[in-house]
DSSP file (Angstrom, degrees, kcal/mol; ACC not computed):
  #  RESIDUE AA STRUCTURE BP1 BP2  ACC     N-H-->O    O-->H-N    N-H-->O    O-->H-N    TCO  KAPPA ALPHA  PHI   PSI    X-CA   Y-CA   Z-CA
    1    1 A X              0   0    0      0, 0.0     0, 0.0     0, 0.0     0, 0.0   0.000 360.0 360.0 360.0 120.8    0.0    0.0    0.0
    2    2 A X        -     0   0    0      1,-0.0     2,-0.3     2,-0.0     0, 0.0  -0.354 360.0-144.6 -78.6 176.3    1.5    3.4   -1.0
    3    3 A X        -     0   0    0      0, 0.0     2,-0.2     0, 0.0    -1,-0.0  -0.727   2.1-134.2-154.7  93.3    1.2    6.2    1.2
    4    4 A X        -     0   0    0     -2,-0.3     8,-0.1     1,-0.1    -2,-0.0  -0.396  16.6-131.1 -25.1 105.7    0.7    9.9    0.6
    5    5 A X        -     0   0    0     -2,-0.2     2,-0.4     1,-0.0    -1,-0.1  -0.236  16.5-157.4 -31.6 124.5    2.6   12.5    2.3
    6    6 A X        +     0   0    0      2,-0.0     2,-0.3     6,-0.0    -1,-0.0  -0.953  48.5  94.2-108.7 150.0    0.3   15.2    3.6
    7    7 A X  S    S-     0   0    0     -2,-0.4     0, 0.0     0, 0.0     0, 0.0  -0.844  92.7  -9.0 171.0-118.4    2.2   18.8    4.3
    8    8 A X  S    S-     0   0    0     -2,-0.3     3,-0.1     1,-0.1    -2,-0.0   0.655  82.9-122.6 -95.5  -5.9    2.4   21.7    2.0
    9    9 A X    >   +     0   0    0      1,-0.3     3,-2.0     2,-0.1     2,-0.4   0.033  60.7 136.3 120.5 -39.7    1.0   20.2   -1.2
   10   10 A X  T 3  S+     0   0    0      1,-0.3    -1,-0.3     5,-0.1    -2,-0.1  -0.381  74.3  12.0 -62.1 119.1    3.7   20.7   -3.5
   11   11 A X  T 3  S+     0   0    0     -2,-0.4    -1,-0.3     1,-0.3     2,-0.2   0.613  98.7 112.0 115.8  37.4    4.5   17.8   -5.7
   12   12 A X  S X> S-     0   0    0     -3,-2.0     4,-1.8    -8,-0.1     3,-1.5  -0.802  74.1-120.2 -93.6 157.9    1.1   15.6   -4.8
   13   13 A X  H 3> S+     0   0    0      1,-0.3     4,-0.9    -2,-0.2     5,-0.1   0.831 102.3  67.3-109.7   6.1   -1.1   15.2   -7.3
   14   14 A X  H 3> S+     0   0    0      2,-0.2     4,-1.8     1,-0.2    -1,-0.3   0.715 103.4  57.2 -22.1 -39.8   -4.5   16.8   -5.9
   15   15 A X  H <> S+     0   0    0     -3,-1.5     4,-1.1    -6,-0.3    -1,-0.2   0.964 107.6  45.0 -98.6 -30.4   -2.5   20.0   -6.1
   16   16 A X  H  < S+     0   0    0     -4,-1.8    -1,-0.3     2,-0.2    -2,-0.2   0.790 113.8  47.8 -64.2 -24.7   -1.7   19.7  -10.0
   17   17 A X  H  < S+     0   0    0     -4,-0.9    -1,-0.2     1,-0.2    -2,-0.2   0.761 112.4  45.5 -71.3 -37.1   -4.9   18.8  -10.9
   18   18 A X  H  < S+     0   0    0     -4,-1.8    -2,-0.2    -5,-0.1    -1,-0.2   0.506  86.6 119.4 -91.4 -12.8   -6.8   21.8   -8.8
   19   19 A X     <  +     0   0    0     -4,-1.1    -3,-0.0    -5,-0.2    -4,-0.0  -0.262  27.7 167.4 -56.2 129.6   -4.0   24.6  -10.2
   20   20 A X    >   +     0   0    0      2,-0.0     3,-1.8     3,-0.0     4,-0.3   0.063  23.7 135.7-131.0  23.5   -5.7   26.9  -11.9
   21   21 A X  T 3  S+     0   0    0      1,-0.2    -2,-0.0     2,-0.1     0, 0.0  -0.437  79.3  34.6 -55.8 145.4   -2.5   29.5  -12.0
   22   22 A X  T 3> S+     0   0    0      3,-0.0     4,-1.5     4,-0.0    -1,-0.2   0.108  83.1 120.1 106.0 -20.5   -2.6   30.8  -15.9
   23   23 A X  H <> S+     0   0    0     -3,-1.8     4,-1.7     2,-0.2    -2,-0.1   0.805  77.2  49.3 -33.0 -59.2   -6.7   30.5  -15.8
   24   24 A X  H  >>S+     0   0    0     -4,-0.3     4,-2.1     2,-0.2     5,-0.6   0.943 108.5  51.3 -76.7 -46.5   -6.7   34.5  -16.7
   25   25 A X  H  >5S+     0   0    0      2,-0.2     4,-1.4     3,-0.2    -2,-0.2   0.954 107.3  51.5 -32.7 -64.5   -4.3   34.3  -19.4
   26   26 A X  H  X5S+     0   0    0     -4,-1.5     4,-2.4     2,-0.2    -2,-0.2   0.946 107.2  51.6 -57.1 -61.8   -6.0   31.9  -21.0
   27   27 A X  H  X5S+     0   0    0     -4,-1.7     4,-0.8     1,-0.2    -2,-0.2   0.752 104.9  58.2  16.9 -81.5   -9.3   33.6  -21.0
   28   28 A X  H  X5S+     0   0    0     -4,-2.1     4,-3.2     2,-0.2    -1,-0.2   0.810 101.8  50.3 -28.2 -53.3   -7.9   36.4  -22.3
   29   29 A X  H  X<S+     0   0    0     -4,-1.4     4,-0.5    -5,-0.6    -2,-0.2   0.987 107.9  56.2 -54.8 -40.8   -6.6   35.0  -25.3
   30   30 A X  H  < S+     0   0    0     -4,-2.4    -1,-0.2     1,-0.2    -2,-0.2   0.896 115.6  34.9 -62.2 -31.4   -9.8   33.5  -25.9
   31   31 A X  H >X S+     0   0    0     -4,-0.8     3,-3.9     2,-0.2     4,-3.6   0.787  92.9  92.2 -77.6 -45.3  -11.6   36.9  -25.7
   32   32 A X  H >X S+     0   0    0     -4,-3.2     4,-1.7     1,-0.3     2,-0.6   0.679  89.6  46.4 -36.6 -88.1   -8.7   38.9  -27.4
   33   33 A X  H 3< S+     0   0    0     -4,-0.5    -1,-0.3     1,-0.2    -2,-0.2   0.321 111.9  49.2 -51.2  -6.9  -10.3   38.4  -31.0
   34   34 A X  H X> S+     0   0    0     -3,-3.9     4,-3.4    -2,-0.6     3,-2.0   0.770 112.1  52.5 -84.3 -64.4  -14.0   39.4  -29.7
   35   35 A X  H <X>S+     0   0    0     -4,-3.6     4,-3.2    -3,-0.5     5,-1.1   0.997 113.3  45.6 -29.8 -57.7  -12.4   42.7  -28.0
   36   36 A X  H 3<5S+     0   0    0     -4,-1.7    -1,-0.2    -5,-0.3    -2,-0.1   0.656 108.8  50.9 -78.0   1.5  -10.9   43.4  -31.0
   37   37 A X  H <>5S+     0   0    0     -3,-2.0     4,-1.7    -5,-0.2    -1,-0.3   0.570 109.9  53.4 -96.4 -47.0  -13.8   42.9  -33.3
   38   38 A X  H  X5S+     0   0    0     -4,-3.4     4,-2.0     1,-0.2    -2,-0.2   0.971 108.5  43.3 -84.8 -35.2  -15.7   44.8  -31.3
   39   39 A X  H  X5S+     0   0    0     -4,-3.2     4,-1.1    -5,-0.3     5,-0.4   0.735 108.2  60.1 -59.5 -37.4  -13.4   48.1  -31.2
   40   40 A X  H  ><S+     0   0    0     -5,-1.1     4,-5.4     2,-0.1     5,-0.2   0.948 115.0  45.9 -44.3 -58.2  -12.7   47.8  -35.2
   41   41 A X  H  X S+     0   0    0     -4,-1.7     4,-1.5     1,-0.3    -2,-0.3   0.782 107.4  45.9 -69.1 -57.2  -16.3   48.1  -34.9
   42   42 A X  H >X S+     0   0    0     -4,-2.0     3,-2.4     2,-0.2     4,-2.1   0.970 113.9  54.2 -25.8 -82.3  -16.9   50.8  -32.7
   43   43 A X  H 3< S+     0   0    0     -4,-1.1     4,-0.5     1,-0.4     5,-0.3   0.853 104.3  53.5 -16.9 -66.4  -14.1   52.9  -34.6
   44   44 A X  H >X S+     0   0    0     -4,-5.4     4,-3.0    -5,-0.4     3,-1.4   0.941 104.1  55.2 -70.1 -13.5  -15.7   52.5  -37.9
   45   45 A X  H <X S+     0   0    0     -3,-2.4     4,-1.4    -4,-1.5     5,-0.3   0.972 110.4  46.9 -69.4 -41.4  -19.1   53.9  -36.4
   46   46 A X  H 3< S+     0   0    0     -4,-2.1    -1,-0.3     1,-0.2    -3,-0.2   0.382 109.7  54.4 -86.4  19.3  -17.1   57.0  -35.3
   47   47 A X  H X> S+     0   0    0     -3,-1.4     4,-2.2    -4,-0.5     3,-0.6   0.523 109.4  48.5 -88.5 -63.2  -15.5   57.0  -39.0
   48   48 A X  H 3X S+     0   0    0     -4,-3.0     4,-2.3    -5,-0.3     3,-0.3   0.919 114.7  45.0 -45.2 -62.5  -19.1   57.0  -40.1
   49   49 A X  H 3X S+     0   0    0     -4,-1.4     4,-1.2     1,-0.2    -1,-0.2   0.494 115.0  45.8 -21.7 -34.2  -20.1   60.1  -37.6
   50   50 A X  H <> S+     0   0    0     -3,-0.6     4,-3.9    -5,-0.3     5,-0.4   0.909 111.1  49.0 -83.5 -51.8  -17.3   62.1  -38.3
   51   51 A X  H  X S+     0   0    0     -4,-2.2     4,-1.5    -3,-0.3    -2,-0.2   0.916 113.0  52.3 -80.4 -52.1  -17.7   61.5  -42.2
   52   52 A X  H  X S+     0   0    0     -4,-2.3     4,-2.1    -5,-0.3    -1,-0.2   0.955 117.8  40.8 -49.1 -38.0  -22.0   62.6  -41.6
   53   53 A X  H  X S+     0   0    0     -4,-1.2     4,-1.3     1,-0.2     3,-0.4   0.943 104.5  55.6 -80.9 -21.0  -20.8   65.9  -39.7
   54   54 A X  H  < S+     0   0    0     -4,-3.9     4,-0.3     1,-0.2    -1,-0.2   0.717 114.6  51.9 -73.5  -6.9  -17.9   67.2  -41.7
   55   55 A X  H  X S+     0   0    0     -4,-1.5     4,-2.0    -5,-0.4    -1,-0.2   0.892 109.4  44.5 -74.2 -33.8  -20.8   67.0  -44.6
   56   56 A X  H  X S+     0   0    0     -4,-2.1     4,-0.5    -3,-0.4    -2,-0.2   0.641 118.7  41.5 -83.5 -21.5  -23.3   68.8  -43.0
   57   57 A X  H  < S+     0   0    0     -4,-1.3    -1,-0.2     2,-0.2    -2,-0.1   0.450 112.0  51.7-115.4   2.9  -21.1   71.4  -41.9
   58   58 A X  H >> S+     0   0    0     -4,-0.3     4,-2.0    -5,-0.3     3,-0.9   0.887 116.1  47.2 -75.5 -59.8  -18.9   71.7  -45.3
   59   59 A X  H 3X S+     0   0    0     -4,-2.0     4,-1.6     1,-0.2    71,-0.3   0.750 109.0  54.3 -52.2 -29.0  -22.7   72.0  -47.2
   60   60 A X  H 3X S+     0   0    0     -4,-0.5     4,-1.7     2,-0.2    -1,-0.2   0.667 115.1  39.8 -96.6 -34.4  -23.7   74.8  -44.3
   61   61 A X  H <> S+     0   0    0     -3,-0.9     4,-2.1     2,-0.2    -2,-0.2   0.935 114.5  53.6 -77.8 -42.7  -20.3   77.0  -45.3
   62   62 A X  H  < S+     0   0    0     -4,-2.0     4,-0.4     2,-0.2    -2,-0.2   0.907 111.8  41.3 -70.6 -71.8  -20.8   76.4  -48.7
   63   63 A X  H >X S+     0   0    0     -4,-1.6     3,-1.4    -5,-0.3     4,-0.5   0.936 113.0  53.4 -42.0 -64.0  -24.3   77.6  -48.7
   64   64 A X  H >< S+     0   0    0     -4,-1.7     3,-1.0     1,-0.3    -2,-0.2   0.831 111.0  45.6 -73.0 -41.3  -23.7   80.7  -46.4
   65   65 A X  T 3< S+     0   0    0     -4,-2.1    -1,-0.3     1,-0.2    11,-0.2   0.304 102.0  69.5-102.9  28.4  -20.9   82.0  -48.6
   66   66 A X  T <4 S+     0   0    0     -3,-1.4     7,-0.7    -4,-0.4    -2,-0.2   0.676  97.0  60.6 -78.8 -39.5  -23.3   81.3  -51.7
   67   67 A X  S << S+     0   0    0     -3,-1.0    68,-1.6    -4,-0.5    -2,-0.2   0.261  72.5 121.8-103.8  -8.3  -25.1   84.1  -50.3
   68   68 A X        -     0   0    0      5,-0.2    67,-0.1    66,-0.1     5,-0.1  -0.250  57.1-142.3 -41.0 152.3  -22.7   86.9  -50.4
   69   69 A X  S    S+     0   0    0     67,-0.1    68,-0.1     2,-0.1    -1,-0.1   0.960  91.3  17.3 -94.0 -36.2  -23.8   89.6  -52.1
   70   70 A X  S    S+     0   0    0      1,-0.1    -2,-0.0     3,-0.0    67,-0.0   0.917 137.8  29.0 -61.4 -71.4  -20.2   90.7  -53.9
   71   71 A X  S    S+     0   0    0      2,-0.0     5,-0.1     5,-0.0    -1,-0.1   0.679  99.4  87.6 -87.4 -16.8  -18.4   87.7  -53.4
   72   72 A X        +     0   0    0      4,-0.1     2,-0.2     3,-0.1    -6,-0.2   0.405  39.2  99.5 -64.1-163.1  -20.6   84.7  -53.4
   73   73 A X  S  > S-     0   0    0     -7,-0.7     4,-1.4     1,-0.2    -5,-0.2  -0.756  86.8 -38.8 120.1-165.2  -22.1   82.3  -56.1
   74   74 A X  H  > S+     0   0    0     -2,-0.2     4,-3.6     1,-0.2     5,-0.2   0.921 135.1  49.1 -79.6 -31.6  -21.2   79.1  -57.3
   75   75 A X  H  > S+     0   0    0      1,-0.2     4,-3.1     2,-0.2    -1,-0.2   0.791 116.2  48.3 -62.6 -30.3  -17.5   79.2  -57.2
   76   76 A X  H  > S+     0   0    0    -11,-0.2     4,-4.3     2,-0.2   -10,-0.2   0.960 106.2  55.5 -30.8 -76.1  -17.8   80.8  -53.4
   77   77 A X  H  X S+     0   0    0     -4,-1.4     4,-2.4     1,-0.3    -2,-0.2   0.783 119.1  33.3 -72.2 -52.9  -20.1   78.2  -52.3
   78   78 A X  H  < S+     0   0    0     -4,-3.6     4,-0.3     2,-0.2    -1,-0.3   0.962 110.6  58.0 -57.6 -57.6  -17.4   75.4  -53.5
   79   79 A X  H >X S+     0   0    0     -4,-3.1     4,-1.7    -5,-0.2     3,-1.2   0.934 119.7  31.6 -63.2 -58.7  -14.4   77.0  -52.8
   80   80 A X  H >X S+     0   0    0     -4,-4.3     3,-0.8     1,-0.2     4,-0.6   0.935 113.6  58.6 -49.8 -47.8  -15.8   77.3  -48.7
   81   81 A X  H 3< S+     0   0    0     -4,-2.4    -1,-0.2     1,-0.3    -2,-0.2   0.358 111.7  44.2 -69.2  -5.7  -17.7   74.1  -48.8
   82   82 A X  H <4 S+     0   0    0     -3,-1.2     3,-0.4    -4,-0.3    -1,-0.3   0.679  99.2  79.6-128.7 -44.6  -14.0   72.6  -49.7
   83   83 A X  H << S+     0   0    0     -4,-1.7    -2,-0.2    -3,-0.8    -3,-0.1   0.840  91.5  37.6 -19.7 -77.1  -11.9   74.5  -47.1
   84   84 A X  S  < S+     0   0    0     -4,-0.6    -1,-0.2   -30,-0.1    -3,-0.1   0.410  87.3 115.1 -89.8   4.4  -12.2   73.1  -44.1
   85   85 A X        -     0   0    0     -3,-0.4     2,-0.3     1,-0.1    -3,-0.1  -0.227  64.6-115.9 -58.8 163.7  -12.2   69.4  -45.2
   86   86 A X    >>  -     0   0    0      1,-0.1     4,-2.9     0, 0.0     3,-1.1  -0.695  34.7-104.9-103.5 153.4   -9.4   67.0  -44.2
   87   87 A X  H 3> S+     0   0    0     -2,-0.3     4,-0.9     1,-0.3    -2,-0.1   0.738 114.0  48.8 -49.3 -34.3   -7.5   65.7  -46.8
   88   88 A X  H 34 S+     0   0    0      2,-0.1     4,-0.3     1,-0.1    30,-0.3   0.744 118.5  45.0 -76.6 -22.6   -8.9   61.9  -47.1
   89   89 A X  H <4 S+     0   0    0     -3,-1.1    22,-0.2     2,-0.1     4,-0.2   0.767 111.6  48.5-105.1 -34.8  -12.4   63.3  -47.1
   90   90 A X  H >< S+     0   0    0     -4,-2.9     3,-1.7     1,-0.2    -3,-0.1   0.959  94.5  74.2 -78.0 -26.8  -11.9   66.6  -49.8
   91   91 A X  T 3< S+     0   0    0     -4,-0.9    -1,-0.2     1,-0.3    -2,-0.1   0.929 115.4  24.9 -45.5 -52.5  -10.0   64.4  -52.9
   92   92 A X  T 3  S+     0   0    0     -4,-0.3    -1,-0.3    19,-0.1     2,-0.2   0.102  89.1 140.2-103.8  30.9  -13.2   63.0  -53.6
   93   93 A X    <   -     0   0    0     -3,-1.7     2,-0.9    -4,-0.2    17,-0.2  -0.364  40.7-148.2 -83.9 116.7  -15.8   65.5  -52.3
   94   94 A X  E     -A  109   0A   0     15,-3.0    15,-1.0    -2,-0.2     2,-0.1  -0.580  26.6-178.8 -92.2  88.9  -18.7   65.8  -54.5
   95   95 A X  E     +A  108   0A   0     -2,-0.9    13,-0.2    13,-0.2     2,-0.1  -0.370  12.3 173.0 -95.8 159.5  -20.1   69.5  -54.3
   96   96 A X  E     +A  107   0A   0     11,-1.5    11,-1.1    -2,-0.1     2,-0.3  -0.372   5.5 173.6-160.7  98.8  -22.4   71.0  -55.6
   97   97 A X        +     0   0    0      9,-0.2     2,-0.3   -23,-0.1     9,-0.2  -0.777  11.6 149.2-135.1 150.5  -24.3   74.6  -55.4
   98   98 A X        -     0   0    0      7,-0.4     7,-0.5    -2,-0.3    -2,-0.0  -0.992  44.8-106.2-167.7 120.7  -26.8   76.2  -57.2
   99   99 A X        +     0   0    0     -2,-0.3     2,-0.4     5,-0.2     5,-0.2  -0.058  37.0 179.5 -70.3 151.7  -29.6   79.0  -56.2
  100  100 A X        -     0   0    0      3,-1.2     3,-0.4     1,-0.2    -1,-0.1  -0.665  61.5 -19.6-161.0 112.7  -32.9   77.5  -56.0
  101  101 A X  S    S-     0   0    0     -2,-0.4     2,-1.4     1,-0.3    -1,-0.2   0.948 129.9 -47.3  73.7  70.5  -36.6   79.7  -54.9
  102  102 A X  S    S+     0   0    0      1,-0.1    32,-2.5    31,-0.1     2,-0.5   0.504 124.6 118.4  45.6  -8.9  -34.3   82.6  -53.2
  103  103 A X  E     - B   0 133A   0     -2,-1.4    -3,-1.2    -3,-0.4    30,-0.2  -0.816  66.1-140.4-109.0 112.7  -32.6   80.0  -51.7
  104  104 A X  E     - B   0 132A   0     28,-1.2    28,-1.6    -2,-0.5     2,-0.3  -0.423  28.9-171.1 -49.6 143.3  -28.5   78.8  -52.0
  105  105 A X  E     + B   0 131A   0     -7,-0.5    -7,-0.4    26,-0.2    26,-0.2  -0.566  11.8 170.8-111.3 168.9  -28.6   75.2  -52.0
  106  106 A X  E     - B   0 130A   0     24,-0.6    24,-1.1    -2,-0.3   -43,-0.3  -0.259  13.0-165.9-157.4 126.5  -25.5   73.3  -51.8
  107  107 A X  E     -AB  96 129A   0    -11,-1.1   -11,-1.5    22,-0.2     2,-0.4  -0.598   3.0-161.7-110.0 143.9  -25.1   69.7  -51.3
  108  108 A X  E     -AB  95 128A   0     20,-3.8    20,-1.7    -2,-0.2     2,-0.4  -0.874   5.1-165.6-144.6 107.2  -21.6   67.8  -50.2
  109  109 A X  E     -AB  94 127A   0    -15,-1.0   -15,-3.0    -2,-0.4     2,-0.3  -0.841  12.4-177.1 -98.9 131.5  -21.4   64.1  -50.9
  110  110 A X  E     - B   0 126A   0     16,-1.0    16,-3.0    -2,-0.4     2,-0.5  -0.989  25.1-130.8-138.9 130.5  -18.4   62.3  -49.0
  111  111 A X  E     - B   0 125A   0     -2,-0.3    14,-0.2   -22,-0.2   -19,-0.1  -0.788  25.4-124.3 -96.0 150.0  -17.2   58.8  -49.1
  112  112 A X        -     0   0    0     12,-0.8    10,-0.8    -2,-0.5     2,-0.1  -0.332  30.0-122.0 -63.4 144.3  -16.7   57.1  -45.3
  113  113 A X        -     0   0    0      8,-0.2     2,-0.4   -69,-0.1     8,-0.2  -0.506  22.8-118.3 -77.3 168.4  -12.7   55.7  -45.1
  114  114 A X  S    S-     0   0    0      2,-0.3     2,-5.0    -2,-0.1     6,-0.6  -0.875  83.2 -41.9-112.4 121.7  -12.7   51.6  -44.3
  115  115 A X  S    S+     0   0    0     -2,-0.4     2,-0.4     1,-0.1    -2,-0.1   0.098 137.1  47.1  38.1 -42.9  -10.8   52.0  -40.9
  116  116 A X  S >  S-     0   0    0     -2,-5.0     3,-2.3     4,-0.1     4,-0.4  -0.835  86.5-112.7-153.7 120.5   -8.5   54.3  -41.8
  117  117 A X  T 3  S+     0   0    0     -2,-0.4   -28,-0.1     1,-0.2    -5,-0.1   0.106  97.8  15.8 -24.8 124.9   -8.7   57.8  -43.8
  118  118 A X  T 3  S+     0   0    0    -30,-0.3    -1,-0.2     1,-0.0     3,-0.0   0.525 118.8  65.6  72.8  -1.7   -7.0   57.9  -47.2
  119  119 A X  S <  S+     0   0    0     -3,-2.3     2,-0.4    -5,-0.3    -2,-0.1   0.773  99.6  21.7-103.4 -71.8   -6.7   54.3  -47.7
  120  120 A X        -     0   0    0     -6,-0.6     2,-0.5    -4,-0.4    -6,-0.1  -0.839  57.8-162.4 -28.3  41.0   -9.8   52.6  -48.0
  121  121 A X        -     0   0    0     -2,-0.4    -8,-0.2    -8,-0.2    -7,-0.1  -0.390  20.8-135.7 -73.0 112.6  -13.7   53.8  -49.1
  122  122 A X        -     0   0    0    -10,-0.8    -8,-0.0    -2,-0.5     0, 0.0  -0.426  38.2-117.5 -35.6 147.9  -17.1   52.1  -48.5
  123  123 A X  S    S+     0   0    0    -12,-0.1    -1,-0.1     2,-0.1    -2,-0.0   0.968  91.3  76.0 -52.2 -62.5  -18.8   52.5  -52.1
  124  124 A X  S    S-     0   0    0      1,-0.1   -12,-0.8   -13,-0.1     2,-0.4   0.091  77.4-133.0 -61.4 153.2  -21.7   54.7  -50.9
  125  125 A X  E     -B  111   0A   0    -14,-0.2     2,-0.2   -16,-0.0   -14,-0.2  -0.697  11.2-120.5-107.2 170.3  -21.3   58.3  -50.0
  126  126 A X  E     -B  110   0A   0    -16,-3.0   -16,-1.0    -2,-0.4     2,-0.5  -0.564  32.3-149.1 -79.7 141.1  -22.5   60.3  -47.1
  127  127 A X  E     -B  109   0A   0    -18,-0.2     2,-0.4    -2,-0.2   -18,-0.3  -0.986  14.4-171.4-133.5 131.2  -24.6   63.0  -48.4
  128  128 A X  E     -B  108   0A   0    -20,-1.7   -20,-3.8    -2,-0.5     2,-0.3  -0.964   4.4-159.9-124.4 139.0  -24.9   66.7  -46.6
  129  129 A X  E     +B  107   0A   0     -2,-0.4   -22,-0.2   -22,-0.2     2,-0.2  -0.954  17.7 161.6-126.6 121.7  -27.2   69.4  -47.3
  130  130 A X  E     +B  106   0A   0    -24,-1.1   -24,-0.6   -71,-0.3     2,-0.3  -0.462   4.1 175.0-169.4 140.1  -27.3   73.3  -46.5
  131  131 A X  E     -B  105   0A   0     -2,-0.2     2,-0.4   -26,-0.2   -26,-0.2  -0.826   9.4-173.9-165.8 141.0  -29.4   76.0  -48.3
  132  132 A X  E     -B  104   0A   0    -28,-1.6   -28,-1.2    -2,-0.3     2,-0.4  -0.844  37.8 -92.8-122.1 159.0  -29.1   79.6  -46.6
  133  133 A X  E     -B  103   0A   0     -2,-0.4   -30,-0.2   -30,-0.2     2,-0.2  -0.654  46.4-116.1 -77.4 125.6  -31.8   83.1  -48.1
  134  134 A X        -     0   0    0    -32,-2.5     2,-0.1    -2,-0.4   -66,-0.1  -0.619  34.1-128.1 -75.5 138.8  -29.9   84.9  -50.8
  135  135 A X        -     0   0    0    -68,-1.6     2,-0.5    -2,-0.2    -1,-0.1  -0.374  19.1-103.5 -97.5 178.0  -29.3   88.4  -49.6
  136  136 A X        -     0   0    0     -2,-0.1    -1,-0.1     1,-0.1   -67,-0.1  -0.749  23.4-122.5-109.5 101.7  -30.0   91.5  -51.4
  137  137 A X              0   0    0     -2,-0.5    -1,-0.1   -68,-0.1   -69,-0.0   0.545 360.0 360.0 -56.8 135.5  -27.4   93.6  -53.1
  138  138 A X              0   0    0     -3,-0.0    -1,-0.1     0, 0.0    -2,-0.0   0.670 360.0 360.0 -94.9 360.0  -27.8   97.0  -51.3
């Protein structure tokens, strides 16, 4: 008949079996690709977001300096609506402005980057729209 030591544990083989040192490690690994799926993912929604406001607020510039009385028109309306854009977003910026009823119109179609600006575009664009009262040369 053999005969187990009892005392601090080490080297029986209860204490190898119950070890769970490394448990969180493991775990982790498993998870890493779900984490990271889900922050790509997050990231491109605040690619999309970014992509809706710099449209809305390119078309809104665009429009308001449509409406100069001196300086405006269409070439204005583009030339502002085009300014403040970031470089990944203005290379392919469709604008487009044009009085319509008293009213400047000007529309700014932008495609979303795929993760990262300047590499990458989703087909569809983002579409933003502006229209400001044309004022009256005094």
């Amino acid at each position: 008949m053999r005969r187990f030591r009892l005392g601090d544990g080490r080297g029986t083989r209860r204490s190898r079996l119950g070890d769970d040192r490394g448990q969180v490690s493991v775990e982790l690994l498993g998870l890493a690709p779900l984490i990271l799926a889900v922050l790509v993912l997050l990231w491109q929604f605040v690619l999309v977001g970014y992509t809706f406001t710099l449209a809305a607020n390119s078309a809104d510039k665009g429009a308001r300096a449509g409406t100069a009385t001196e300086t405006g028109g269409p070439a204005a309306c583009e030339a502002a609506a085009r300014k403040d854009l970031p470089g990944a977003w203005a290379g392919d910026a469709e604008i487009s402005c044009a009085p319509e009823g008293g009213l400047w119109k000007a529309r700014v179609g932008l495609q979303v980057p795929l993760l990262f600006p300047g590499a990458v575009n989703f087909p569809g664009r983002v579409v933003g729209t502006a229209g400001a009262a044309e004022e009256e040369g005094a």
